[in-house]
C-alpha positions in Angstrom: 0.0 0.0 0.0 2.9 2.5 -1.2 2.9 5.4 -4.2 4.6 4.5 -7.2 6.1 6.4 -9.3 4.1 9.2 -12.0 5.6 7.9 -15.9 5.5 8.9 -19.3 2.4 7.3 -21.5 -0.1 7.3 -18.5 -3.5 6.2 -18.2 -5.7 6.8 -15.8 -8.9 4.2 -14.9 -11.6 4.9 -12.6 -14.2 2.8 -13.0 -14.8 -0.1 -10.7 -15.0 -2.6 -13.2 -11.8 -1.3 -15.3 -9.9 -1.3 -12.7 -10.8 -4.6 -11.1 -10.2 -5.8 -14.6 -6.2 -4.5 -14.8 -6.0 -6.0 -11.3 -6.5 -9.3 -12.2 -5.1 -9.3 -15.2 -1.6 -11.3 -15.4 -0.4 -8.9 -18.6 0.0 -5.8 -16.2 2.8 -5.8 -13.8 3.9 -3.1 -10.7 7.0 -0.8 -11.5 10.0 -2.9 -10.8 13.0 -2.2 -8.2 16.3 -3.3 -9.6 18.0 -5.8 -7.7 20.8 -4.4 -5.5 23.7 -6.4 -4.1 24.7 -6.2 -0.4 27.8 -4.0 -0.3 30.5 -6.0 2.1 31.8 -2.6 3.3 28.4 -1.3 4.3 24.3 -2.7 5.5 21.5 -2.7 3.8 20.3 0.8 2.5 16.6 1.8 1.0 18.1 1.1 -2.7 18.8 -2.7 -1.6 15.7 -2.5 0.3 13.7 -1.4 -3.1 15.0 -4.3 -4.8 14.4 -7.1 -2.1 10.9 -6.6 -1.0 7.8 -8.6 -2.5 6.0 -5.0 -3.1 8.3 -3.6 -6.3 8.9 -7.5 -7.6 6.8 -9.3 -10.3 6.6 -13.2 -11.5 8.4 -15.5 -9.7 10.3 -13.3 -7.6 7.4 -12.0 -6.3 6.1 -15.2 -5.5 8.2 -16.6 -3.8 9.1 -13.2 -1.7 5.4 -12.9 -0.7 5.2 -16.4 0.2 7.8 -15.3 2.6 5.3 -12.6 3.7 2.9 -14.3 4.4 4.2 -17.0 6.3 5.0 -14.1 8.9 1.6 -12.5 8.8 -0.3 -16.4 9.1 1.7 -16.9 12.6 0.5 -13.5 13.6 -3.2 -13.5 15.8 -5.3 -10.7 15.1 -7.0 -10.9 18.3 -4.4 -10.3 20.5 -2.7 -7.2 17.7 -6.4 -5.6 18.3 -5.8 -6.5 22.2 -2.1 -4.7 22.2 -3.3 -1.4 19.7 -6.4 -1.0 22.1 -4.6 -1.2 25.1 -1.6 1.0 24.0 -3.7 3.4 22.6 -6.0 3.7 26.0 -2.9 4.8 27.6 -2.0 7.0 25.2 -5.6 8.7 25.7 -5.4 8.6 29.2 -5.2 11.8 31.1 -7.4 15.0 31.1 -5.2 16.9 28.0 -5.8 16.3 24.3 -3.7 14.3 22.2 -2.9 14.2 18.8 -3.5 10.9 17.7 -1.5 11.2 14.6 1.3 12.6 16.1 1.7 9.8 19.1 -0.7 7.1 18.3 -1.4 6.8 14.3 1.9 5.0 13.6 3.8 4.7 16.6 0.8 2.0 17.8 -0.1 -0.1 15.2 3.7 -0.2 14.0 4.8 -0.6 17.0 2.5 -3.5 18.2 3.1 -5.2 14.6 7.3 -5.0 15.3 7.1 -6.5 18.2 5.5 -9.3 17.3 7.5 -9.7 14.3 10.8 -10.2 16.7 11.8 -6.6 17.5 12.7 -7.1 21.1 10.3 -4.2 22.9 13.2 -2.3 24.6 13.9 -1.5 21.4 10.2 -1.1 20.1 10.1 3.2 20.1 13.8 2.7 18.1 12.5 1.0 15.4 9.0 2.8 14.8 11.3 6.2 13.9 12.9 3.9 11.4 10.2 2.5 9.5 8.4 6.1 9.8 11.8 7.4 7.9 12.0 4.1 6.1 8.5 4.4 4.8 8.8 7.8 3.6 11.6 7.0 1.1 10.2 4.1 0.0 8.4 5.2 -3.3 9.6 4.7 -6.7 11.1 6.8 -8.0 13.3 7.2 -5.3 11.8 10.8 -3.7 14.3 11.4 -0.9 17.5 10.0 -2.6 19.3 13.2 -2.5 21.5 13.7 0.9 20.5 13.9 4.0 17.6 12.8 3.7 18.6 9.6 1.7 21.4 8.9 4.7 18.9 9.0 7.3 17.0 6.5 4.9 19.6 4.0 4.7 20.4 4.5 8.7 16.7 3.8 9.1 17.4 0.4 7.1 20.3 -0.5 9.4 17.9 0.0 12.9 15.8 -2.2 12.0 18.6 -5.3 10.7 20.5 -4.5 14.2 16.9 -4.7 15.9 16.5 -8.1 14.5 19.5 -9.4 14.3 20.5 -8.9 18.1 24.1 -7.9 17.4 24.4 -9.8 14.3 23.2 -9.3 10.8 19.7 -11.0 10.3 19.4 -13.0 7.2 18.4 -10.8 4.3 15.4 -12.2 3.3 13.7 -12.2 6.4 14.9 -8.4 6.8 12.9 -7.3 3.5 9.9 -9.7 4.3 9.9 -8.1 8.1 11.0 -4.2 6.7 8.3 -4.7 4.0 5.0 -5.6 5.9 6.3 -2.7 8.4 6.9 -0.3 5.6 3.5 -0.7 4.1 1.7 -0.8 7.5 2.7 2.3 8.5 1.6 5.0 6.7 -1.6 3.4 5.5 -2.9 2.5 8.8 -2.3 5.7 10.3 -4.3 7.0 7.2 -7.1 4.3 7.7 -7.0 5.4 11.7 -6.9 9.3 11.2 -9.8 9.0 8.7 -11.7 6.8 11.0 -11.3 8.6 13.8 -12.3 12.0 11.7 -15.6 10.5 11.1 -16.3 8.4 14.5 -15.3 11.1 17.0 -18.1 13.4 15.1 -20.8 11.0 15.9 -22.9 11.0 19.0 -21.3 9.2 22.1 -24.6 7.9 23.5 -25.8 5.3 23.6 -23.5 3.2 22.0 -22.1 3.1 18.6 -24.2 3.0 15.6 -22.2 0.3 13.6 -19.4 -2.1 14.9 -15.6 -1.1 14.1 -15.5 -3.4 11.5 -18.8 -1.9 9.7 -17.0 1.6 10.0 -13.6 0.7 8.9 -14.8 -1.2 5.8 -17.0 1.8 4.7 -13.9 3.9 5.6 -11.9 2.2 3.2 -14.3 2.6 0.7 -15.3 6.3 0.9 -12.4 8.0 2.1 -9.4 5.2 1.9 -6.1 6.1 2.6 -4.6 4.8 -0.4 -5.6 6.5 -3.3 -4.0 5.0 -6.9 -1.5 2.0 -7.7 0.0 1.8 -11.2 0.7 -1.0 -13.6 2.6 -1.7 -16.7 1.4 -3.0 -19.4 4.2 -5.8 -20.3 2.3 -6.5 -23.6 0.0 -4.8 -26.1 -3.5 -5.2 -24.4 -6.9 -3.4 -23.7 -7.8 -1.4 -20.4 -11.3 0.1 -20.1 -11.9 -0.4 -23.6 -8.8 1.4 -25.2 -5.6 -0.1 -26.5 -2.9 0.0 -24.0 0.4 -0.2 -25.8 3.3 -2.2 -24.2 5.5 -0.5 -21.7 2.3 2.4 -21.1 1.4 2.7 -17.8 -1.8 2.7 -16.1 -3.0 4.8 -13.3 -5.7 3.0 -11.2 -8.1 5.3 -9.3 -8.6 3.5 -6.5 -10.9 6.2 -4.5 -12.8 7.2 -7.4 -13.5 3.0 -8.2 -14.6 3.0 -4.8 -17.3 5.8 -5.1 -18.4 4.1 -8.5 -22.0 5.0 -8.9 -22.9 1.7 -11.1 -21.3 -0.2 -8.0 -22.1 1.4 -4.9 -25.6 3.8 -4.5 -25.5 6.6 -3.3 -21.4 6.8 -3.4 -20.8 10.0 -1.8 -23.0 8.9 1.4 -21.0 7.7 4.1 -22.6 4.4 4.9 -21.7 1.6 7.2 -24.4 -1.1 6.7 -23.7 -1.3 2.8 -23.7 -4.9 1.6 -21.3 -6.9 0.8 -18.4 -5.1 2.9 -15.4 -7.5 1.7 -12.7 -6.7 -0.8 -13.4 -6.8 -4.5 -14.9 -9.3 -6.2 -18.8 -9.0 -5.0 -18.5 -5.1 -5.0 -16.3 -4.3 -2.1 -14.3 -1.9 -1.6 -10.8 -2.0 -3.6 -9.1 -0.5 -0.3 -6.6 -3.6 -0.1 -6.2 -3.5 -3.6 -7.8 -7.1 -5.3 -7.1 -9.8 -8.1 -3.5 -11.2 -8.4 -1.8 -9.5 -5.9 -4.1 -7.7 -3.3 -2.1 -6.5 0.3 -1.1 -9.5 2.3 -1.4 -7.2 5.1 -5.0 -6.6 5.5 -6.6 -8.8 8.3 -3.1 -7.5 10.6 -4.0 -3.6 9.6 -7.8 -4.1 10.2 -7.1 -5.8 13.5 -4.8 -3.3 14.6 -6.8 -0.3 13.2 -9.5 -1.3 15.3 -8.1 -1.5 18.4 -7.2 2.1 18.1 -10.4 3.2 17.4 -12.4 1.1 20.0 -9.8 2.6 22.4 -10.7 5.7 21.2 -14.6 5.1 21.8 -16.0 8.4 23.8 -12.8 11.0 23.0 -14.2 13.7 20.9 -12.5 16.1 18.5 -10.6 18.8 20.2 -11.8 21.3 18.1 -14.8 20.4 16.5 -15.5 23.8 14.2 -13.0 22.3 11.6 -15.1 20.8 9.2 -14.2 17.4 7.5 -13.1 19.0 4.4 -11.2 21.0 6.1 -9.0 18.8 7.8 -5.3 19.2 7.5 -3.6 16.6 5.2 -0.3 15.5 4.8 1.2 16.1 1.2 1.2 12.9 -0.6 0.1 12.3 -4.6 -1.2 8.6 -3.5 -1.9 8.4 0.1 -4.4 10.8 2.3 -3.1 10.8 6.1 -4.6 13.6 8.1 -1.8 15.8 9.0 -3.2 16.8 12.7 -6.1 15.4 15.0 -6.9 16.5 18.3 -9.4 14.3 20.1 -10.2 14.9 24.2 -12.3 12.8 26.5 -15.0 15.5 27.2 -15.2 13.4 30.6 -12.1 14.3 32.0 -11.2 17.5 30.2 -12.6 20.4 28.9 -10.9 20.4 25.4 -7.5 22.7 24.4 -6.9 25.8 26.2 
């Protein structure tokens, strides 16, 4: 769930159906990272990285790199990930001031929760969230922060977490881009499927009881307003997308938020609705939030698990300040993902809201 890179000859799809279509369709591939050899004077930097993990791979490669993936994620419980983001987060919130859940709670929880279960020993838990936060902000193609310092930091970032992991010796590289990769790609996309959540939950009326269940919420969240906007593909072959010829080598922009909000899929697409029927990914028409077809995100029950914890924990806080409108609300700049930049929430139990 990472940008790729803007190229010449592009395309862009929005409907539902075109776009599930290129998905599924073995003739398109992702942009490719060149392989890049382990230096033996120096670790493993974001250009290695690149090149190793499952996410910038196709064919074989990628097979067998997201087999690796997945074996991680299959030992992993959801239940007790929801358990640890819900109980972190509750101590985040606790206390009478207001917090900004994207600054303390958005990434640091869920990546945090998700490292440690992935071997990061948890002394070393805070340590390695800062370097997947720097790790995952250089990890687009094209390279957008390969120009010094931020491309050293980068690379640094790279060596935390192989020293985290390794315990004093070099983990084996494989298991370095599997473990880097599912952080990587958890990060900024769950704190966008929390902060865009939470911007919609913590408007609601806290009494009774909640309306829909997390999961109801977080589905339609990832439909309406999901934190990852487009993916691309290449066409590896002359083929048709949406109708049109699609030379070889072109590549395709897929509109993931505008599929979602497809009128011929979903009524009503602009209404903000949790008991919409069937809620799954893809193929029945669900949402296209964890991507669908040959390769959708391996990640998804972990980031749903751990996405919900944070927002059951965050059950009864209110918005800080609650004048700002939701299309108001400050973003970070991104051309694929939308992250709220800023998001004040209070307990209007125990505080009275910023000063």
């Amino acid at each position: 769930m990472t940008a790729d890179p803007p190229a010449v000859r592009e395309r862009r799809l929005t409907r539902y159906a075109d776009v599930r279509a290129v998905l599924a369709d073995p003739r398109f591939l992702v942009p490719a990272a060149p392989a890049v050899p382990l230096g033996t004077g120096s670790g493993p930097g974001m250009a290695w990285l690149r090149g190793a993990v499952s996410r910038f791979s196709n064919g074989a490669e990628h097979a067998r790199r997201r087999a690796r993936v997945l074996g991680l994620l299959d030992a992993l419980d959801p239940v007790r990930l929801r358990r640890e983001a819900r109980e972190r987060t509750r101590a985040e919130l606790a206390g009478g001031a207001p917090v900004d859940v994207m600054a303390t709670i958005a990434r640091r929880v869920p990546v945090g929760v998700l490292a440690t279960r992935l071997g990061v020993p948890d002394d070393r838990r805070e340590e390695v969230v800062a370097a997947v936060t720097a790790m995952a902000a250089a990890y687009h193609l094209p390279a957008v922060s390969d120009a010094p310092p931020a491309r050293d930091a980068a690379d640094a970032a790279v060596g935390v977490l192989a020293a985290a992991l390794g315990g004093g010796d070099a983990p084996e590289p494989g298991l370095l881009a599997a473990v880097a990769g599912v952080l990587v790609q958890a990060c900024d996309a769950t704190a966008g499927l929390v902060g865009n959540a939470l911007a919609v939950v913590t408007r609601m009326p806290a009494d009774p009881a909640p309306r829909w269940p997390v999961e109801a919420m977080l589905a339609e969240i990832l439909r309406w307003d999901p934190p990852v906007r487009v993916t691309r593909r290449v066409a590896a072959e002359d083929a048709t997308a949406g109708g049109v010829p699609v030379p070889a080598g072109a590549v395709l922009v897929l509109d993931l938020a505008a599929a979602n909000r497809d009128p011929e899929v979903f009524p009503g697409p602009h209404r903000f609705d949790p008991t919409r029927s069937p809620r799954g990914r893809g193929g029945s028409g669900g949402h296209l939030g964890f991507g669908d077809g040959i390769r959708p995100c391996p990640g998804e029950a972990a980031a749903l698990a751990l996405a919900a914890g944070v927002v059951e924990a965050a059950a009864g806080h209110r918005l800080a300040d609650p004048q700002i409108p939701y299309e108001q609300i400050p973003y970070e700049p991104s051309p694929n993902l939308r992250v709220p930049a800023r998001l004040c929430l209070h307990n209007p139990e125990t505080a009275e809201g910023p000063r």
